[in-house]
DODO-519844 format. One record per atom (N, C-alpha, C, CB): x, y, z. Coordinates in steps of 0.02 Angstrom, whole numbers, plus 50000, padded with zeros to 5 digits. Glycine has a CB too. Layout:
N
XYZ/...
end
This chain:
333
579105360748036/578585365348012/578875369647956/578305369848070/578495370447901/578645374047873/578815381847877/578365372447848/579165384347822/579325393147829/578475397347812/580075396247747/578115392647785/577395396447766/577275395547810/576875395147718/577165390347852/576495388347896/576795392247962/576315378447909/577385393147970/577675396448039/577415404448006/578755394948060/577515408347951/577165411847928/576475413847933/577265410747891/575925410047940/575325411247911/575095410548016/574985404247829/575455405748056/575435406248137/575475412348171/575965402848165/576085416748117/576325422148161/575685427748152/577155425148133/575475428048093/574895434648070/574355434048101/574635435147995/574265428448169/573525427348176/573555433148234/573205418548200/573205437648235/573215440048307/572865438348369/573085445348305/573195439048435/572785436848502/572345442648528/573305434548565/571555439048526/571365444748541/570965444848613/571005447148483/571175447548672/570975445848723/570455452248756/571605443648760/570215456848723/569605460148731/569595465148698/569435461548788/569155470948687/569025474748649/569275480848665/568455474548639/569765482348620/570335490148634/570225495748606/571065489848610/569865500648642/569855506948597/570285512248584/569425510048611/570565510948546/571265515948541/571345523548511/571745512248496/571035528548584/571075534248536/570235536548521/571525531648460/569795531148555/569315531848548/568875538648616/569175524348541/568665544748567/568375552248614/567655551648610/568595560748578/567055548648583/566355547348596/566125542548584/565985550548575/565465540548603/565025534648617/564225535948627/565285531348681/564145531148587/563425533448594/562885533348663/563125529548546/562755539848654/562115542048736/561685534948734/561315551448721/561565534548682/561005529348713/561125523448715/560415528948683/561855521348731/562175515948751/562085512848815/562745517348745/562195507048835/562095507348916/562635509248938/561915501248953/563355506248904/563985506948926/564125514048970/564425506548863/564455511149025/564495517249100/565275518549082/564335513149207/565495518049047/566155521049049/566525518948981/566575518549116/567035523048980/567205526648886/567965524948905/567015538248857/568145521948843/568915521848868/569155528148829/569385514248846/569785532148857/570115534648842/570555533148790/570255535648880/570915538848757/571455536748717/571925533348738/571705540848692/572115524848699/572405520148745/572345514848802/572635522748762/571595517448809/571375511448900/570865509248835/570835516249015/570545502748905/569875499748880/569305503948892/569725493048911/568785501948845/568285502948851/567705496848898/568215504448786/567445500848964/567175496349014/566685497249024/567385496049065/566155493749021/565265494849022/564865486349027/564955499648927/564415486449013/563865480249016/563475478548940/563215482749076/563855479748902/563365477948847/563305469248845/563685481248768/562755467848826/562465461348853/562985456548791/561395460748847/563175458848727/563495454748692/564315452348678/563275456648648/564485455048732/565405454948739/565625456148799/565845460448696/566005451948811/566185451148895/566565458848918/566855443348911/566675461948980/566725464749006/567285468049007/566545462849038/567895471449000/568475472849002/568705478449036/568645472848949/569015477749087/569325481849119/570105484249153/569005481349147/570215490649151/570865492649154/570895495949238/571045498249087/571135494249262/571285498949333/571535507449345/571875495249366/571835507349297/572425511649298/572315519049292/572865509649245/571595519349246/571135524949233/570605522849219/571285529349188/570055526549246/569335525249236/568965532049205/569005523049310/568515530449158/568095538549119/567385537449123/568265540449022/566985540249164/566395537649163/565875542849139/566265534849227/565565542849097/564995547349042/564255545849072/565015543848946/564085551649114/563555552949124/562905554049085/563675556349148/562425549749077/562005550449029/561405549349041/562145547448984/561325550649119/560675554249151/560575560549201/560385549549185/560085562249208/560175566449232/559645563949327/559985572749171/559315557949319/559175552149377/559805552249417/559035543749345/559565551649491/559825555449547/559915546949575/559245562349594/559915541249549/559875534049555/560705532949580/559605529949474/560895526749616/561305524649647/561875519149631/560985523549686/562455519149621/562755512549561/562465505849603/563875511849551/562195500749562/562085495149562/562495491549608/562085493349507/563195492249583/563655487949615/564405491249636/563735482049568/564435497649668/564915498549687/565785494749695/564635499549723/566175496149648/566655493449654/566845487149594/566585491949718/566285488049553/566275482049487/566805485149412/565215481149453/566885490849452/567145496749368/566575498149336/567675492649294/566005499149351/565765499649288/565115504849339/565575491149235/565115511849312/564435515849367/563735516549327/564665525349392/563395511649336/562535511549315/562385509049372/562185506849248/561625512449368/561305510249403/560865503949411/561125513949405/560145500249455/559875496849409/559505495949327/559655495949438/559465499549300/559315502449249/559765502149200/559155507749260/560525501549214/560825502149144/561115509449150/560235501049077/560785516849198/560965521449169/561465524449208/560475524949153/562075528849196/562555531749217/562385537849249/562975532249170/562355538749317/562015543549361/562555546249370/561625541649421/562465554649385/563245555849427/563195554949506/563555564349414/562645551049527/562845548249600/563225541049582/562085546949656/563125539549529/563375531249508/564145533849492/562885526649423/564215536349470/564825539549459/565235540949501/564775544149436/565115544049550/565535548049604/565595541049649/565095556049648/565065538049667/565005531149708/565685525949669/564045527149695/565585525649609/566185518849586/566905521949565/565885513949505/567115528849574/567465532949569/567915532049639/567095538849554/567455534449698/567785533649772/568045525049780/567105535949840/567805518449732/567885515249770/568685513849744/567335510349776/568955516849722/569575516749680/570095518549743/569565522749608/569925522749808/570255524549858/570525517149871/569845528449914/570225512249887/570355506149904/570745502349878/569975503449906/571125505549813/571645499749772/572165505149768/571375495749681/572635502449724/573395506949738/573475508249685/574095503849768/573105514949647/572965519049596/573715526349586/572105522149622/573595528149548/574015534449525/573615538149480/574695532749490/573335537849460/572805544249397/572185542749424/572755542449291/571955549349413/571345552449448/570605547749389/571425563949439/570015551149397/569485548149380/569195553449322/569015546549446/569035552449256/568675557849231/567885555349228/568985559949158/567595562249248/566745559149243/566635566849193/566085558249349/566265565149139/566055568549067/565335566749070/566475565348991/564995571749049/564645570549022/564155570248954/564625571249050/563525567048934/563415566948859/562495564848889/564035559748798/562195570648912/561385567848923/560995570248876/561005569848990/560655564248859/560115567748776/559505569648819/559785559948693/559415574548802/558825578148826/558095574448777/558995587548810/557925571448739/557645569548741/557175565548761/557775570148727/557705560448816/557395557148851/556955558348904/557705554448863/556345553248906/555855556248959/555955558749003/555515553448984/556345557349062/556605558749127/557105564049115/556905552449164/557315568349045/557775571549077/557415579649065/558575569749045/557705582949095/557695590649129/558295596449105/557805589549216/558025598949064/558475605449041/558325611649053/558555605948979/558905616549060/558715622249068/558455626448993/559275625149104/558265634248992/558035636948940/558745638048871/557675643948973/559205636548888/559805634848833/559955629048828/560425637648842/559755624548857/559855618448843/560345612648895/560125619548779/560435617848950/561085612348984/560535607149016/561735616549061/560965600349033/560335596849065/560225600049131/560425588749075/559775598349185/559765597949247/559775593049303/559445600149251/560095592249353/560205586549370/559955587649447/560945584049354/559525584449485/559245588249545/559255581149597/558365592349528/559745582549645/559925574049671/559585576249753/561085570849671/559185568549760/558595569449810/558755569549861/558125565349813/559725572249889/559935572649945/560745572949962/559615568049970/561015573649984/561715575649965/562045569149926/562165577950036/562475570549881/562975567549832/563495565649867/563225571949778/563655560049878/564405555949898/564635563049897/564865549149838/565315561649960/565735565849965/566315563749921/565875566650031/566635567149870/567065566049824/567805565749866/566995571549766/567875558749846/568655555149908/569275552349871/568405546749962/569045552949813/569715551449777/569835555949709/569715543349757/570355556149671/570695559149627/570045559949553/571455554149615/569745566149564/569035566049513/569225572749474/568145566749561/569135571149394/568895578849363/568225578549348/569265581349292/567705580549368/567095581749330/566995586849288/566635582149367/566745586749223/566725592149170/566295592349118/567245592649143/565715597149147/565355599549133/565185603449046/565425602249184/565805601849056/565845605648963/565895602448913/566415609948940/565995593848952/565935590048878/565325588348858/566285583648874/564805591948909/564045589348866/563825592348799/563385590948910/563705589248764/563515591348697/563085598448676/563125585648675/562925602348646/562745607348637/562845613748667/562345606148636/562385612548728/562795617848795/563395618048815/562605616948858/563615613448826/564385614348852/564315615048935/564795622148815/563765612748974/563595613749022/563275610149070/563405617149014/563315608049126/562835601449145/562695607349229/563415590049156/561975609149264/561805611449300/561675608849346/561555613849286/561705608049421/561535605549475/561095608749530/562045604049495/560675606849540/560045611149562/560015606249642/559175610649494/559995609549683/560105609549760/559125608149792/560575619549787/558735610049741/558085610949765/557765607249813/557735610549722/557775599549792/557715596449815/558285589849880/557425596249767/558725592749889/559235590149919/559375588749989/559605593149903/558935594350011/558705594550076/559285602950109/558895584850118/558865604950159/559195612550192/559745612450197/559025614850258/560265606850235/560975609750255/561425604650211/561155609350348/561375604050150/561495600650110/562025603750058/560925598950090/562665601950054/563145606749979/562915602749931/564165606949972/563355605949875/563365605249802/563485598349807/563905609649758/564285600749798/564775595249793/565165598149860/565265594549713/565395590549895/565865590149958/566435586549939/565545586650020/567285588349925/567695586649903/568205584649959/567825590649860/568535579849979/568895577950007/569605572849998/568535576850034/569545574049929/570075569649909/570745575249894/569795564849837/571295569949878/571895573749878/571945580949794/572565566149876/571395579349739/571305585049704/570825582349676/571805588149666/570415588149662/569985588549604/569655594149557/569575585849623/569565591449497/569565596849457/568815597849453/569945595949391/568595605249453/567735603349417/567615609749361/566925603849495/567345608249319/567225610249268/566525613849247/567375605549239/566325619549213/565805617349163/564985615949236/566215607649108/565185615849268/564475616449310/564355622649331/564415612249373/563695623049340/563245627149355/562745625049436/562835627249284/563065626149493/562855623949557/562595630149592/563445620349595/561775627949612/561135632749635/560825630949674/560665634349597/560645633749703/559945630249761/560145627949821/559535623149734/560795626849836/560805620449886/560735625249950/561615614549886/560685620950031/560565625550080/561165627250118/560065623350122/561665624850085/562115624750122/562815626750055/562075617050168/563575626150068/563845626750024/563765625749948/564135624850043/563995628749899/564095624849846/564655621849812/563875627249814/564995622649833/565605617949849/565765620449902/566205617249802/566085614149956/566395612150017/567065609749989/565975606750060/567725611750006/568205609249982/568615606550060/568565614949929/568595600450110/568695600950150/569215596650160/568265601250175/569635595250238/570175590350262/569865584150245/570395590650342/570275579350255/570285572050259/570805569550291/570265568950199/570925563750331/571235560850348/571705556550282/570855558250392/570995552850251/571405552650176/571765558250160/570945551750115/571595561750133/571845568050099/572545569150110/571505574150123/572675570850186/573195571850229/573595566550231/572995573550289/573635560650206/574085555850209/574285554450122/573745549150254/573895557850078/574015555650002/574585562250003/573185556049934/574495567150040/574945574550031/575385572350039/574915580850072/575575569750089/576205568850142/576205562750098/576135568350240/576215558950060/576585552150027/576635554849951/576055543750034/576345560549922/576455560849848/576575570149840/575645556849800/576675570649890/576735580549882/576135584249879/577085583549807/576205591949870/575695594549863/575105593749838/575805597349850/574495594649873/573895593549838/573505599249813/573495589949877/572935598649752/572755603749738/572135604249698/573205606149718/571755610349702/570975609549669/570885612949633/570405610049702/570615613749562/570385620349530/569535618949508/570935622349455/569335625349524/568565628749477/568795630549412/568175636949511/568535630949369/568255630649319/567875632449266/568165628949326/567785640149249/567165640749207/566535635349237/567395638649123/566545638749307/565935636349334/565465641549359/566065631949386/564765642049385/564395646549425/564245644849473/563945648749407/564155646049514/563985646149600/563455651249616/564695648349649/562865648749615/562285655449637/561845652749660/561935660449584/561575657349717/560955655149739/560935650549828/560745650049671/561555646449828/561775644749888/561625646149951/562215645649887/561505643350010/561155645050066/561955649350115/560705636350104/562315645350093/562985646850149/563335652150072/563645636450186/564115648550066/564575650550037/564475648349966/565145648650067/564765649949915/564685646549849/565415644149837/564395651749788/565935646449881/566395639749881/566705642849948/566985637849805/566865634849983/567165635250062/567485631550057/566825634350124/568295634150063/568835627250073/569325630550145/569495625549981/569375621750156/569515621950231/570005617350217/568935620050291/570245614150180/570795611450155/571255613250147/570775609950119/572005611450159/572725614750156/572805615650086/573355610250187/572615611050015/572715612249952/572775616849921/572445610449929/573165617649887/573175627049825/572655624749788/574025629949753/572165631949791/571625631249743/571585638749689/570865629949793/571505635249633/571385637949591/570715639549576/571635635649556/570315644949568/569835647749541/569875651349472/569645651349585/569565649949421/569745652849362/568985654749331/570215647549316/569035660649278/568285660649225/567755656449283/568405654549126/567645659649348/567295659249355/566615663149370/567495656749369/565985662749415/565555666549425/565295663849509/565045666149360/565415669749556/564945667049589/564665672549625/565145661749627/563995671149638/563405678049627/562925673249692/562865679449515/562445681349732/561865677349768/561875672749813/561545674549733/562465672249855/562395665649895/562705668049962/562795658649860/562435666150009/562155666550085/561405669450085/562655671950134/561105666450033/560405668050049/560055665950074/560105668550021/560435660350138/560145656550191/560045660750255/560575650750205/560555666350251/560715668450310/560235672350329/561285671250315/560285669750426/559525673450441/559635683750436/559245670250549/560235684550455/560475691450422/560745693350373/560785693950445/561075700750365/561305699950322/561995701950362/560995702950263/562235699450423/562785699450475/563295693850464/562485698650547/562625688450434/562905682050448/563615679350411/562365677550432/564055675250457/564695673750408/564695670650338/565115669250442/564335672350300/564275669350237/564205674250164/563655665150246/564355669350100/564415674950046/564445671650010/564875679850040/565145675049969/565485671249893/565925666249914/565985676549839/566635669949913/567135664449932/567515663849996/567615664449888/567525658550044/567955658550122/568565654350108/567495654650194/569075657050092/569855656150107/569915653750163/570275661750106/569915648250203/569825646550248/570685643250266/569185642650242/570715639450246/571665637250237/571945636150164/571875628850275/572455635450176/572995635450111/572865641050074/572945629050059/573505640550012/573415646549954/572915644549914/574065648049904/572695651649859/572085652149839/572355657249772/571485655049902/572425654849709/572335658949649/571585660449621/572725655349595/571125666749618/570805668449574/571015673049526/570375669649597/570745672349491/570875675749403/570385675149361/571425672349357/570075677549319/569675681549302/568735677649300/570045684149231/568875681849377/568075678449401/567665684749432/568145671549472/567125683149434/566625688849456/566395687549521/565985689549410/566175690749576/566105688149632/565675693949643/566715686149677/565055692949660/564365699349650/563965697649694/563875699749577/563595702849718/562675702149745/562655696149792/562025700049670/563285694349811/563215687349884/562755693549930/564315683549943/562555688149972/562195691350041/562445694550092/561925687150075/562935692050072/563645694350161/564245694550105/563905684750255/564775692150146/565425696150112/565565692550042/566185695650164/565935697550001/566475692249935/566815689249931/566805693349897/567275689749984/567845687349964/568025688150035/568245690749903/567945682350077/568525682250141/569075677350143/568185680850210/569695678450169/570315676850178/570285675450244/570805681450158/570335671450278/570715668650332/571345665250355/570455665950346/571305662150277/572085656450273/572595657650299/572415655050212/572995653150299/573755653850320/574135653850251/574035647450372/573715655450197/574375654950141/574075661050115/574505647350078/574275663450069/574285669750019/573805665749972/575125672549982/573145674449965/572725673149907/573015676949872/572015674049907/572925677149799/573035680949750/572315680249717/573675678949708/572365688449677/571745689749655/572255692849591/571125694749707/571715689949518/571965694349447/571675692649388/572705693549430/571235700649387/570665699449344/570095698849361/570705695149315/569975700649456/569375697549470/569035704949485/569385691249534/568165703349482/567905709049486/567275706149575/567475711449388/567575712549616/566995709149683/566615714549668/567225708449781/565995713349661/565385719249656/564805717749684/565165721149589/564515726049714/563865724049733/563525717249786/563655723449672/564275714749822/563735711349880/563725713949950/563895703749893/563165711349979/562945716250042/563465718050084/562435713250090/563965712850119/564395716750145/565015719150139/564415715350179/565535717350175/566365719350134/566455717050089/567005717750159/566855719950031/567175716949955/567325712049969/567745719749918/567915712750008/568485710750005/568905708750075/568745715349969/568655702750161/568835704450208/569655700050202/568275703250264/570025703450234/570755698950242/571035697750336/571505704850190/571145693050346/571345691450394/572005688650386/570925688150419/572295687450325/573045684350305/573245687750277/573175678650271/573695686550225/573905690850164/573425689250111/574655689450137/573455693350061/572925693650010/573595698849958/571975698250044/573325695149889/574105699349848/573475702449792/575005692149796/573415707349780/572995707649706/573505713949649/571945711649728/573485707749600/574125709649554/573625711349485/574825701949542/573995717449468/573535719549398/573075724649396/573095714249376/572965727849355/572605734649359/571735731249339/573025741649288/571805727149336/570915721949278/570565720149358/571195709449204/570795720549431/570435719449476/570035725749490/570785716949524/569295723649520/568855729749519/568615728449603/568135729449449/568435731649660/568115730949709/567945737949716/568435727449760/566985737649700/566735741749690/565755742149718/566985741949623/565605747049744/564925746049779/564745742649796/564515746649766/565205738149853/564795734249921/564505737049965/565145730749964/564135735849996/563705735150055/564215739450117/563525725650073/564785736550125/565165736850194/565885740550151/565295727350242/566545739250192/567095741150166/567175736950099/567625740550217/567435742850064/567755737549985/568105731950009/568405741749925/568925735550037/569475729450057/569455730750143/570445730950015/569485726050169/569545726550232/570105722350258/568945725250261/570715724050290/571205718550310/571545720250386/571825718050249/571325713950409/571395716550482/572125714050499/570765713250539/572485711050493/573105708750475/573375706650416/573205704850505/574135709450383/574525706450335/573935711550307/574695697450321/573915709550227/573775710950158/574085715750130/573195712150148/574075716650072/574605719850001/574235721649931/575215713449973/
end
């Protein structure tokens, strides 16, 4: 063979599916259920090029605000029958990832054009997303984020229809991040951050586990607007949570803003207001820290502690509750 022709062999390239390298948007009115990241494939159903998929990380772009179910659980790819990317389709082909022998978590983004018939926005524009009954319990390694939706920066979750003893979101995997939402209405938590058997065996094989909020809101809630019962360090950040135990048949009842229930707990600069019952209870066995946070104005104690509780910084405010500001019946500082 010649020096050309071994030449002109070598320049051909092999091309064994379609690589987006580096590639950050896609078009909403695509069917494609998932976006590759910088470096992975890009994985979806478009009817004219075969299918390609990476294990290793999955990104799936929400681009309804339809409360619909993935088609085919476990295919890589979260649409529904329809073609459209639900965040129940999402969270559903997300968990089925527990089942293979993964290391990086799941990103679910979203991008919903409000134009479309079926979708639902609030008066600034975030979409609304109103699911006809509780949402998969989130079981494996998920960030959802709310802030990559276009304009708003915001994707809202409305509990209305979900049914009475129903949370937001129910988290049980070894971490997850959530972002950028706005969770209301539901009759029950709005986020549940709870044990797993999973959970408890990903700790104990890969180390500490852990969750953070988000520049999120929590209002309106029947129980708590966040309850973790999970050993994980959780982070709370820029957040808001206002109005919730407005289920409770008193205003006695164990419910509020936030229940420290186990493990450590960082908040920092979040507002915690006008719950029904308490702000801020501590029960855990690990140390909360509070910095930057303001508890105001809910019906009962600021602030109850049953563990240690550290609040560092002169920017914390606990001011005109209902009951005692700080109350600590053991430990606190």
């Amino acid at each position: 063979m010649s020096s050309s022709m071994r030449r002109c062999l070598l320049s051909v390239p092999f091309i064994a599916g379609i690589v987006l390298a580096g590639a950050q948007s896609r078009d909403p009115s695509s069917s494609t259920g998932v976006l590759g990241a910088p470096g992975q494939e890009s994985m979806g159903r478009p009817a004219d090029r075969p299918v390609t998929r990476q294990r290793s990380s999955f990104t799936f772009v929400v681009n309804s605000t339809a409360d619909t179910p993935d088609a085919d659980p476990g295919d890589g790819v979260a649409e529904d029958e329809s073609g459209r990317t639900t965040l129940r389709a999402a969270i559903e082909e997300s968990n089925t990832r527990a089942n293979l022998v993964m290391t990086s978590s799941t990103q679910i983004l979203f991008s919903i054009v409000a134009t479309v018939r079926d979708e639902q926005t609030t008066p600034n524009g975030a979409p609304v997303i109103r699911p006809g009954g509780p949402l998969p319990t989130i079981t494996w390694m998920t960030t959802l984020d709310g802030s990559t939706q276009p304009g708003s920066g915001q994707v809202q979750l409305d509990g209305g229809a979900a049914g009475a003893s129903t949370n937001g979101l129910t988290v049980s995997a070894k971490s997850c991040t959530i972002q950028g939402l706005l969770i209301t209405g539901f009759g029950a938590d709005g986020v549940l951050l709870q044990e797993s058997a999973q959970r408890a065996r990903e700790t104990r094989a890969a180390g500490m586990s852990s969750d953070r909020l988000l520049s999120c809101e929590l209002r309106e809630n029947g129980a708590w607007g966040v309850r973790k019962t999970n050993g994980a360090a959780l982070s709370v950040e820029a957040c808001k949570v206002s109005a919730n135990g407005k289920g409770s048949a008193s205003e006695q009842a164990d419910q509020g803003g936030l229940l420290i229930a186990a493990g450590p707990a960082d908040i920092s600069g979040t507002e915690v207001s006008a719950n029904h019952g308490i702000g801020i209870q501590a029960t855990a066995d690990g140390t909360v820290t509070l910095s930057d946070v303001q508890v105001l104005d809910n019906a009962q104690t600021g602030l109850k502690s049953v563990e240690t509780v550290t609040v560092k910084g002169p920017a914390n405010e606990v001011s005109n509750n209902g009951g005692t500001g700080i109350l600590s019946t053991t430990g606190g500082g």
